[in-house]
N, C-alpha and C positions, 0 to 999 in steps of 0.2 A: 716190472718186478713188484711184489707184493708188497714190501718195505716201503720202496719210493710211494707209491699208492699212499701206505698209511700215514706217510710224512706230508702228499700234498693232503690229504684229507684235513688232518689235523688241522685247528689254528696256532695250537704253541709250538708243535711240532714244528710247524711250519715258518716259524719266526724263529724258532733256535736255528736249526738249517739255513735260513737267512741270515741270519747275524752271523752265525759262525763260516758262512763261506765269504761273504763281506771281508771280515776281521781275516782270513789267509787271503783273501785277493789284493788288502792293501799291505799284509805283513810279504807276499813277496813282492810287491816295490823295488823296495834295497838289494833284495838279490840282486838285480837285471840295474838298477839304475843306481846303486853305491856299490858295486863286486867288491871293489878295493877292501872297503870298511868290514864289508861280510867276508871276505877270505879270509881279512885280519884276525875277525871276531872265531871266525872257524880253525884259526889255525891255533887259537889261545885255547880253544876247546881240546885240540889234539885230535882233531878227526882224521882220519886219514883221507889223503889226498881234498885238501881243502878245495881247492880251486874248483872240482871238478863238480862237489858236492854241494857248494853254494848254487851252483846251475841246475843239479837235481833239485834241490831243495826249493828253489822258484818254479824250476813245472810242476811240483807236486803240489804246490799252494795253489797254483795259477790253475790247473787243470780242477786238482780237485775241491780250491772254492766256487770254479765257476761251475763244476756238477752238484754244490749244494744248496747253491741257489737256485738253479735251477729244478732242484729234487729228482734228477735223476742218478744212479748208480748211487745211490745213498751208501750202501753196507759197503761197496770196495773203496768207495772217496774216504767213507770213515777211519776203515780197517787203516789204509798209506797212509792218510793224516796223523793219525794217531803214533803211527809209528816212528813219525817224525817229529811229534811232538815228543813223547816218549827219551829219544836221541837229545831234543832240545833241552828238554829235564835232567836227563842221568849228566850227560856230556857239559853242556853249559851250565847247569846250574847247579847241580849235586859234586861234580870233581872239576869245574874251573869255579863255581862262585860267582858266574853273573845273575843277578839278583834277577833284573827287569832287562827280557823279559821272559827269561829261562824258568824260576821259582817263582814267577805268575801267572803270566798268558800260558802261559804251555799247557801246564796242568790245568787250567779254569778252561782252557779248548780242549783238552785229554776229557774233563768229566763232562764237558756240554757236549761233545759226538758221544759219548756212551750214554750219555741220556737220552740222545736223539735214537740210536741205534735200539736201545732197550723199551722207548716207548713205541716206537716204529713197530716192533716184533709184537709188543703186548695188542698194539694196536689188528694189529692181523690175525689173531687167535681170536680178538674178540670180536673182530670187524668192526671195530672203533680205533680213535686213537690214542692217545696219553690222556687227554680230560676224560674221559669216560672210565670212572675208579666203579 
C-alpha cells in the first residue's frame, strides 16, 4: 500500500507508528493478563457485554500495534484503533469519568494515528513524507 510506503519512508512518521503501536502492544497487557480488573473497569463504563469486549479490545491493540510497528496495513490498524480509542474517550472518560487513561492516552493516541494517517497521505501525493513542508 502506498500509505504504509510513505510511513516506512518517513523518519517521524516512522517513529510515531512506532511508538504508538508499542504504547497498544503494552496497553493490551491488562486485557489478557488482569480480565478481572478490565471487565470491572468496562463494566463501570456500561458497555455492553463487557466480558466479551475486553477480549476484543486486546486483539485489536494486539493485532493492530503489532501492524504499526511493523508499518504495515497502516490506514485499517488506524481507522480500528481509533475507534477504540474513540469508545475509550466517549465511554470511559466523557460519561464514567475515568481520568487516566480514558481523558489522556486515548485522545493523545486518537491525534498521534491521525497524524500518522494525514502525514502518510500528504506524504504520497507528494512522494515525500511529513518532513518534506
Amino acid at each position: 500500500m502506498q500509505l504504509d510506503a510513505a510511513v516506512r519512508a518517513d523518519p517521524v512518521l516512522r517513529r510515531i507508528a512506532v511508538v504508538v503501536g508499542v504504547i497498544f502492544l503494552i496497553a493490551c497487557l491488562p486485557k489478557f493478563l488482569a480480565y478481572g480488573w478490565e471487565r470491572d473497569a468496562f463494566v463501570r463504563f456500561d458497555l455492553p457485554a463487557p466480558g466479551f469486549l475486553v477480549i476484543v479490545a486486546g486483539v485489536v491493540e494486539l493485532v493492530g500495534g503489532a501492524l504499526l510497528v511493523a508499518r504495515r496495513l497502516v490506514l485499517p490498524s488506524c481507522v480500528v484503533l481509533s475507534i477504540t480509542m474513540l469508545v475509550a474517550f466517549v465511554a470511559g472518560g466523557l460519561l464514567a469519568g475515568d481520568e487516566i487513561p480514558s481523558m489522556t492516552l486515548a485522545p493523545a493516541l486518537l491525534l498521534a494515528m491521525v497524524w500518522l494517517v494525514v502525514g502518510a497521505a500528504r506524504g504520497t501525493r507528494r512522494g515525500t513524507g511529513w518532513t518534506a513542508a
